[in-house]
PyMOL Python script that loads the backbone (N, CA, C, O; Angstrom):
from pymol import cmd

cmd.read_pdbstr("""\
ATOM      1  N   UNK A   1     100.790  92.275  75.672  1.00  0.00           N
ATOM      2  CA  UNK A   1     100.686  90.869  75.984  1.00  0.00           C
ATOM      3  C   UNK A   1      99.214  90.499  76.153  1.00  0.00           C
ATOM      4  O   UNK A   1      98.498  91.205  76.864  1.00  0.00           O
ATOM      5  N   UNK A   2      98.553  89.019  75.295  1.00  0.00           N
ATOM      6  CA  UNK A   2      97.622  88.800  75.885  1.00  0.00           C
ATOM      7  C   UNK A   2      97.431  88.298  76.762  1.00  0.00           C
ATOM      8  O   UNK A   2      98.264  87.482  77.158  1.00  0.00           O
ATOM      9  N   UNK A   3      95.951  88.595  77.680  1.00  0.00           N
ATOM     10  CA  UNK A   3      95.624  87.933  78.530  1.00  0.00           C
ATOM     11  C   UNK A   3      95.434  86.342  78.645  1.00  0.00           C
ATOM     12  O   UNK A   3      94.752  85.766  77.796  1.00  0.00           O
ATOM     13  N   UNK A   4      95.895  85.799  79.450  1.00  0.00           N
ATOM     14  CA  UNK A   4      95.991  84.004  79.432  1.00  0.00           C
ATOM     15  C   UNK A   4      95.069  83.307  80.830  1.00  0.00           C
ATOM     16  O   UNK A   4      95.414  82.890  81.936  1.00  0.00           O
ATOM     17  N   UNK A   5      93.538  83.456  80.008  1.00  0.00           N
ATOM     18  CA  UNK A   5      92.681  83.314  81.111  1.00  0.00           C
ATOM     19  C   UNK A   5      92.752  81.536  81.228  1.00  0.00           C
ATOM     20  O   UNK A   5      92.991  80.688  80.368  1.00  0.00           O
ATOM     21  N   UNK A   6      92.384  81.406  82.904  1.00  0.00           N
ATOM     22  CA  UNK A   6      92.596  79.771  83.037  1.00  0.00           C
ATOM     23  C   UNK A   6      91.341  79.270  83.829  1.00  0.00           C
ATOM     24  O   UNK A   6      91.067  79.916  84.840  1.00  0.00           O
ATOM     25  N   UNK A   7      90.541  78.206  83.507  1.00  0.00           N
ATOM     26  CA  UNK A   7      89.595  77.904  83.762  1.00  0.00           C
ATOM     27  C   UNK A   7      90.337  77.146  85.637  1.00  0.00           C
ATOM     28  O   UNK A   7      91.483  76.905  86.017  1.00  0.00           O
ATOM     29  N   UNK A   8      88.648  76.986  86.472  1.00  0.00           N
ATOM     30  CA  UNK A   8      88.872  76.786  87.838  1.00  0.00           C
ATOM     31  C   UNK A   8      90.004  75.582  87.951  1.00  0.00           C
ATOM     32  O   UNK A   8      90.935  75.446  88.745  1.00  0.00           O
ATOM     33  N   UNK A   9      89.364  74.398  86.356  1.00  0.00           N
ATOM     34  CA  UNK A   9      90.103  73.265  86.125  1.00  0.00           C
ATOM     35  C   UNK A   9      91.579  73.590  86.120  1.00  0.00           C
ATOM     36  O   UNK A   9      92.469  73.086  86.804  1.00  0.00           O
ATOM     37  N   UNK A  10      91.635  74.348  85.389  1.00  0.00           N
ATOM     38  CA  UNK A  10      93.570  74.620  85.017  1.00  0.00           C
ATOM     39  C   UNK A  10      94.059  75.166  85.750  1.00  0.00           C
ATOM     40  O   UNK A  10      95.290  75.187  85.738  1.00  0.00           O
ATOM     41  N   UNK A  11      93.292  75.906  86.790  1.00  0.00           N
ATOM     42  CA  UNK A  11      94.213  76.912  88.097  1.00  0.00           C
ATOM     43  C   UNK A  11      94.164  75.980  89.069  1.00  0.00           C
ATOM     44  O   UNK A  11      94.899  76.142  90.043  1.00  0.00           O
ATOM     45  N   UNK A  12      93.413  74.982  89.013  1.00  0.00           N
ATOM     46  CA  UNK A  12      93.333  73.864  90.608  1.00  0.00           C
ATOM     47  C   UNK A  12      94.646  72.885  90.500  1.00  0.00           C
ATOM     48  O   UNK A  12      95.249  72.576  91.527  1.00  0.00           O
ATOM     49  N   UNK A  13      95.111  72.356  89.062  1.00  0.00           N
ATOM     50  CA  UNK A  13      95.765  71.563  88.913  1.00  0.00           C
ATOM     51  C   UNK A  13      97.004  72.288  88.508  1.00  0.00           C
ATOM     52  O   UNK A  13      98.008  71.657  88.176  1.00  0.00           O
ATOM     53  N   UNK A  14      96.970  73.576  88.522  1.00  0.00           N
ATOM     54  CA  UNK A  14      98.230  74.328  88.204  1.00  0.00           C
ATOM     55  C   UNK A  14      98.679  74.608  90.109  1.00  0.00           C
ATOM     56  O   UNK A  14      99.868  74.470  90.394  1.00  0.00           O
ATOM     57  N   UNK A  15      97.975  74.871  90.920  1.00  0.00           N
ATOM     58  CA  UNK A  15      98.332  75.090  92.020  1.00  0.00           C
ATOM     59  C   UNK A  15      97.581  73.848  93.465  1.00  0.00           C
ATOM     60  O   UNK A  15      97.312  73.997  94.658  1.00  0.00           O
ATOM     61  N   UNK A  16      97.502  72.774  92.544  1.00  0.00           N
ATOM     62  CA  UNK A  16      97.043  71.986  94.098  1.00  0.00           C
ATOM     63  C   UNK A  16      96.377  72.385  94.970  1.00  0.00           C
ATOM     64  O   UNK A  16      96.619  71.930  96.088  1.00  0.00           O
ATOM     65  N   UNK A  17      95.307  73.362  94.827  1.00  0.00           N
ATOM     66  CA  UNK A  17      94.212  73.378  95.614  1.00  0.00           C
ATOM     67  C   UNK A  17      92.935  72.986  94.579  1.00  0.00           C
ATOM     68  O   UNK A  17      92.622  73.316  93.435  1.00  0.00           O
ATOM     69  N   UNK A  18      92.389  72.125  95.584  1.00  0.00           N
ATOM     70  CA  UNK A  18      91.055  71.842  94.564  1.00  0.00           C
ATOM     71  C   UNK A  18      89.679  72.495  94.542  1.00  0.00           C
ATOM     72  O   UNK A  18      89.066  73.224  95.321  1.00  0.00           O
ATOM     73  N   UNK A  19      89.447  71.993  93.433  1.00  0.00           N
ATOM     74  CA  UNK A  19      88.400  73.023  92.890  1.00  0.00           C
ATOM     75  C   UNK A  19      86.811  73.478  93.707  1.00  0.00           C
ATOM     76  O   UNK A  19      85.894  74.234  93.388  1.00  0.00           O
ATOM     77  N   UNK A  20      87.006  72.804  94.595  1.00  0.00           N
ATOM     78  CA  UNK A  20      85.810  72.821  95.941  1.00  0.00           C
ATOM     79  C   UNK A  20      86.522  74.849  96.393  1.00  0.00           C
ATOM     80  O   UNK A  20      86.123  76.013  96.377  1.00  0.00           O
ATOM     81  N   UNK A  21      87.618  74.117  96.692  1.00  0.00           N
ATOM     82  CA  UNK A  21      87.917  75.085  97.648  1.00  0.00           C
ATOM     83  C   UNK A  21      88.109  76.405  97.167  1.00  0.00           C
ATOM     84  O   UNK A  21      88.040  77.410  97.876  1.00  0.00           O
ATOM     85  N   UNK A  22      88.477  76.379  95.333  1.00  0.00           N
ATOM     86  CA  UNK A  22      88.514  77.392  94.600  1.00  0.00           C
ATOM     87  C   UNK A  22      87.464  78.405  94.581  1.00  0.00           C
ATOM     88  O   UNK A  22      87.522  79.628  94.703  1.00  0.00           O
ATOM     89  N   UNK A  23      86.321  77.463  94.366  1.00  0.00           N
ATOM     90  CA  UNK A  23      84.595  78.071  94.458  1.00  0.00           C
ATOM     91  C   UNK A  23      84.402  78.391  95.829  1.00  0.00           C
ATOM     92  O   UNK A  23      83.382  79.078  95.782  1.00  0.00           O
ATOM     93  N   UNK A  24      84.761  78.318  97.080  1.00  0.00           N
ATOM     94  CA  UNK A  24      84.692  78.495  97.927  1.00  0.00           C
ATOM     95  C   UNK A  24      85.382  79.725  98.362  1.00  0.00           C
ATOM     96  O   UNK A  24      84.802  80.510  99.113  1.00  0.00           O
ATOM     97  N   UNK A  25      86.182  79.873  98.081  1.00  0.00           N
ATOM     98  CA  UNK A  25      87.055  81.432  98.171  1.00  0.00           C
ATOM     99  C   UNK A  25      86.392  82.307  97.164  1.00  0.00           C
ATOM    100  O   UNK A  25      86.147  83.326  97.810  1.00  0.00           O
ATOM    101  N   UNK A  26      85.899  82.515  95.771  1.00  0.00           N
ATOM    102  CA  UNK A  26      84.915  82.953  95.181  1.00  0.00           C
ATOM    103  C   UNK A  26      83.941  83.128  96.021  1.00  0.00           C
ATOM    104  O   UNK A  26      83.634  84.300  96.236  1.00  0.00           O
ATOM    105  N   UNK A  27      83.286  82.205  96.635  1.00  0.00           N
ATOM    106  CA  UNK A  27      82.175  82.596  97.046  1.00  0.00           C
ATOM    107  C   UNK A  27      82.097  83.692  98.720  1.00  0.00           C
ATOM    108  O   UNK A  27      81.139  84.362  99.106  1.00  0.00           O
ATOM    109  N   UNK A  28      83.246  83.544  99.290  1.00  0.00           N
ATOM    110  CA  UNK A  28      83.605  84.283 100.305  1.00  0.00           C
ATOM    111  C   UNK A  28      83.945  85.457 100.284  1.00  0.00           C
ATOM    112  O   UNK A  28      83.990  86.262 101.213  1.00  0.00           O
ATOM    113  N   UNK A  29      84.317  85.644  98.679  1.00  0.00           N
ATOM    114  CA  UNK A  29      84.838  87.311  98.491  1.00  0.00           C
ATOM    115  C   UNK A  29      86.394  87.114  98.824  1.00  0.00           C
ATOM    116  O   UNK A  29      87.091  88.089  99.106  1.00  0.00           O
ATOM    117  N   UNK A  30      86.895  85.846  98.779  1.00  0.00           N
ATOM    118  CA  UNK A  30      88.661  86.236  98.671  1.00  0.00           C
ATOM    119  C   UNK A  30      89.188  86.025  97.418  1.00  0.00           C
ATOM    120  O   UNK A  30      90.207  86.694  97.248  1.00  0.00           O
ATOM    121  N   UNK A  31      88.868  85.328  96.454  1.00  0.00           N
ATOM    122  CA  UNK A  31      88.824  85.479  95.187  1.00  0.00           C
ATOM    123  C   UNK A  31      88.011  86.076  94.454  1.00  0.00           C
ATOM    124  O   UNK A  31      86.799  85.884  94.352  1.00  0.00           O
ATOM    125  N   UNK A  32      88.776  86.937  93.840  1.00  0.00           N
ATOM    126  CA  UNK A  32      87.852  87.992  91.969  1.00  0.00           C
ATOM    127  C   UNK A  32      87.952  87.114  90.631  1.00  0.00           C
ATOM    128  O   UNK A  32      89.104  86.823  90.308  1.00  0.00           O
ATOM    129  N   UNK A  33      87.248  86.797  90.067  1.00  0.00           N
ATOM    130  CA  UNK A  33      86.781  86.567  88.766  1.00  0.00           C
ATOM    131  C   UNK A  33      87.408  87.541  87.554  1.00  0.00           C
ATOM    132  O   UNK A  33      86.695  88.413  87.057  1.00  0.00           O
ATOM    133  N   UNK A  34      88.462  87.382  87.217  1.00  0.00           N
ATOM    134  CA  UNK A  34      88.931  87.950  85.916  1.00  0.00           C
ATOM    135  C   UNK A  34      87.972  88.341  84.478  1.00  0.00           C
ATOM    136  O   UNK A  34      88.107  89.283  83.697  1.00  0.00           O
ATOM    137  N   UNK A  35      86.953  87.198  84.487  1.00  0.00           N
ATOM    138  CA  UNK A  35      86.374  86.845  83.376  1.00  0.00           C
ATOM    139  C   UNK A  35      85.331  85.655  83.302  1.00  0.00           C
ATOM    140  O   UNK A  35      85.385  84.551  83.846  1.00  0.00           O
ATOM    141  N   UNK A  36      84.224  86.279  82.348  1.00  0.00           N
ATOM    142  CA  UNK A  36      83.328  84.515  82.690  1.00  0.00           C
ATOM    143  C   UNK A  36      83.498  83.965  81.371  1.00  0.00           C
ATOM    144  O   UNK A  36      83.943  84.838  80.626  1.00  0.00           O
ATOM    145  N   UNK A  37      83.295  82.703  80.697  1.00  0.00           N
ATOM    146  CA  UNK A  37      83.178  82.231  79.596  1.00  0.00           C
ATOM    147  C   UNK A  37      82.097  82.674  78.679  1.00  0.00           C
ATOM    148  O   UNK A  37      81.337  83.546  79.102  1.00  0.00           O
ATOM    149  N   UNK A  38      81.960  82.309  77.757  1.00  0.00           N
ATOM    150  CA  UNK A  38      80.082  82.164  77.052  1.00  0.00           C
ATOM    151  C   UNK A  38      79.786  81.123  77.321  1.00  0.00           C
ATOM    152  O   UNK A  38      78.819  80.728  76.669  1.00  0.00           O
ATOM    153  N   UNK A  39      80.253  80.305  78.149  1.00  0.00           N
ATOM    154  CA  UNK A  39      79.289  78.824  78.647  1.00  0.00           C
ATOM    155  C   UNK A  39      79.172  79.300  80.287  1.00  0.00           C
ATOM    156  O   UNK A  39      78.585  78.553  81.070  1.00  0.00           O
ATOM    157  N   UNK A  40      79.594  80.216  80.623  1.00  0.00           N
ATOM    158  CA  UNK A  40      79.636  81.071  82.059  1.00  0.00           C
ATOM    159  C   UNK A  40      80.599  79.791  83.163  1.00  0.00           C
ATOM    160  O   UNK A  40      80.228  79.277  84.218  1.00  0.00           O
ATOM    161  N   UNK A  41      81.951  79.591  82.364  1.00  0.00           N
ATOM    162  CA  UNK A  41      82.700  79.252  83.428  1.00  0.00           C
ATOM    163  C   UNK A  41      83.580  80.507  84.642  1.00  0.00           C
ATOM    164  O   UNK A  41      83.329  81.691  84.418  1.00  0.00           O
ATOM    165  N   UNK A  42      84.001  80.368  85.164  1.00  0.00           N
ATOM    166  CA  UNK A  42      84.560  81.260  86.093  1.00  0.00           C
ATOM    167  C   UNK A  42      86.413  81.364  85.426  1.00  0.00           C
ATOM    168  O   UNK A  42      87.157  80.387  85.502  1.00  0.00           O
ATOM    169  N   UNK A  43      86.687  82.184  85.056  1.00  0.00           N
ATOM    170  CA  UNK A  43      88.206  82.089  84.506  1.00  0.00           C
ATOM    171  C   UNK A  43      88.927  83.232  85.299  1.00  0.00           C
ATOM    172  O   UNK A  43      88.437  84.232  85.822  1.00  0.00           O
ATOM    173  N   UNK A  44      90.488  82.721  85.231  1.00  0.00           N
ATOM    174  CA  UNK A  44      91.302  84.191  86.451  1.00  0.00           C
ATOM    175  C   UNK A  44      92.153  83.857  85.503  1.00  0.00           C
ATOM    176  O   UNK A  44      92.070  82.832  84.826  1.00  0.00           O
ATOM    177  N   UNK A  45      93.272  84.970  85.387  1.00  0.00           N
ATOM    178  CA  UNK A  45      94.439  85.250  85.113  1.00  0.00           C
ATOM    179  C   UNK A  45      95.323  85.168  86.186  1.00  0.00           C
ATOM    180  O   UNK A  45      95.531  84.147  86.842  1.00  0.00           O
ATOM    181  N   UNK A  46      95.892  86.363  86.374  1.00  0.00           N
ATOM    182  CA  UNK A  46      96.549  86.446  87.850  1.00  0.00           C
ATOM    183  C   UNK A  46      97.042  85.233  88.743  1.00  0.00           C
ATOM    184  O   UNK A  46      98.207  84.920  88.988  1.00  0.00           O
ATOM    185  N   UNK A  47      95.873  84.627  89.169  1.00  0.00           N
ATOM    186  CA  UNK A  47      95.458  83.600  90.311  1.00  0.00           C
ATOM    187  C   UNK A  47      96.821  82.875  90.245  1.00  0.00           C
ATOM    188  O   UNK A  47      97.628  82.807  91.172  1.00  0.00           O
ATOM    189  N   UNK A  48      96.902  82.563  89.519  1.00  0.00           N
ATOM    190  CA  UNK A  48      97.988  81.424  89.479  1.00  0.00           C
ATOM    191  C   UNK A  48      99.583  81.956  89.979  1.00  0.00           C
ATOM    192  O   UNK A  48     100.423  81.232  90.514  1.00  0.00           O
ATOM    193  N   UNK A  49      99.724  83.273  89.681  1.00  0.00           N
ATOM    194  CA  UNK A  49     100.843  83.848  90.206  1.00  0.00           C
ATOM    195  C   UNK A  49     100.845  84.444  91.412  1.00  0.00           C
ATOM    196  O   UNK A  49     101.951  84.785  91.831  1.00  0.00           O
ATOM    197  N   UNK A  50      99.540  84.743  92.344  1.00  0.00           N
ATOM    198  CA  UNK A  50      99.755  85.016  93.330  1.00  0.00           C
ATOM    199  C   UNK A  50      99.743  83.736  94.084  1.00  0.00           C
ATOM    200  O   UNK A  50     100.739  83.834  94.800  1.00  0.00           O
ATOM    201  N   UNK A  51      99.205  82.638  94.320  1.00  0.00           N
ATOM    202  CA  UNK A  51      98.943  81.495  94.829  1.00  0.00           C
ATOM    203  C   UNK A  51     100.534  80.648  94.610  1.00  0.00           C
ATOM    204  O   UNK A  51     101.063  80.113  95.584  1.00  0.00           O
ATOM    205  N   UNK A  52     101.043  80.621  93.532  1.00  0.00           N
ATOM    206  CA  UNK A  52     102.404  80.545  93.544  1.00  0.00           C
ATOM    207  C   UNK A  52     103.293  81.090  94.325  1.00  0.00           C
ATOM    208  O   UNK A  52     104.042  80.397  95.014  1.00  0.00           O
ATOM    209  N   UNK A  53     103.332  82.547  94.320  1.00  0.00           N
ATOM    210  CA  UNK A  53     104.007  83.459  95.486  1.00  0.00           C
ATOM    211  C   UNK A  53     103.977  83.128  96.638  1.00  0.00           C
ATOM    212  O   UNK A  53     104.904  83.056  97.445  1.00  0.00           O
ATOM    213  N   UNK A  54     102.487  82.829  96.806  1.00  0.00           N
ATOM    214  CA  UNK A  54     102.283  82.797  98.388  1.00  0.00           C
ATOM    215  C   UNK A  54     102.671  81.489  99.126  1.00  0.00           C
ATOM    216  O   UNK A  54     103.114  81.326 100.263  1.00  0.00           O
ATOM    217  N   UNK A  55     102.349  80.539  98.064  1.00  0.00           N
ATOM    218  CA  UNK A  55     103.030  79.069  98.273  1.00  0.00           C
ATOM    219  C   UNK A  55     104.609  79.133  98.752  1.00  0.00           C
ATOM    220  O   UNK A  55     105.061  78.153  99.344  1.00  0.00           O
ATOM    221  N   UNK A  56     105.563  80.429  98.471  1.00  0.00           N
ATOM    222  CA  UNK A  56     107.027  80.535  98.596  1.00  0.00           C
ATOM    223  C   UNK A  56     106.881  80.761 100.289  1.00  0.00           C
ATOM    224  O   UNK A  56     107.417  79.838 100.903  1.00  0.00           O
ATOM    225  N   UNK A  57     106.383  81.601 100.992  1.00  0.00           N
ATOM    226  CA  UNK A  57     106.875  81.894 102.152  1.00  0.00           C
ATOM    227  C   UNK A  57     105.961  81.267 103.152  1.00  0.00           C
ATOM    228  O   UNK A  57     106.189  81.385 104.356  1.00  0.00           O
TER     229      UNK A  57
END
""", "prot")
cmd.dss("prot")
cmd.show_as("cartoon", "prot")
cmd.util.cbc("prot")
cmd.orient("prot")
């Protein structure tokens, strides 16, 4: 399976936290960086399925 990297844009509006706060957990060390662009955006995979999960309980 390929990887389905999602820019800060598409993971903020995929999970309702905004993108302040995205870069902000990056920058704290609670979010990892999957991948950077060649325009050096910040992209995750994952993200979106744990933030989903965690949204359940």
């Amino acid at each position: 399976m390929k990887n389905q990297f999602k820019t800060v844009n598409e993971t903020s509006k995929l999970t309702g936290i905004i993108i302040r706060a995205l870069h902000y957990y990056y920058e704290i060390g609670l979010l990892k960086l999957s991948n950077i662009s060649e325009v050096g955006h910040r992209l995750y995979d994952n993200l979106v399925n744990y933030i989903s999960l965690g949204k359940q309980y």
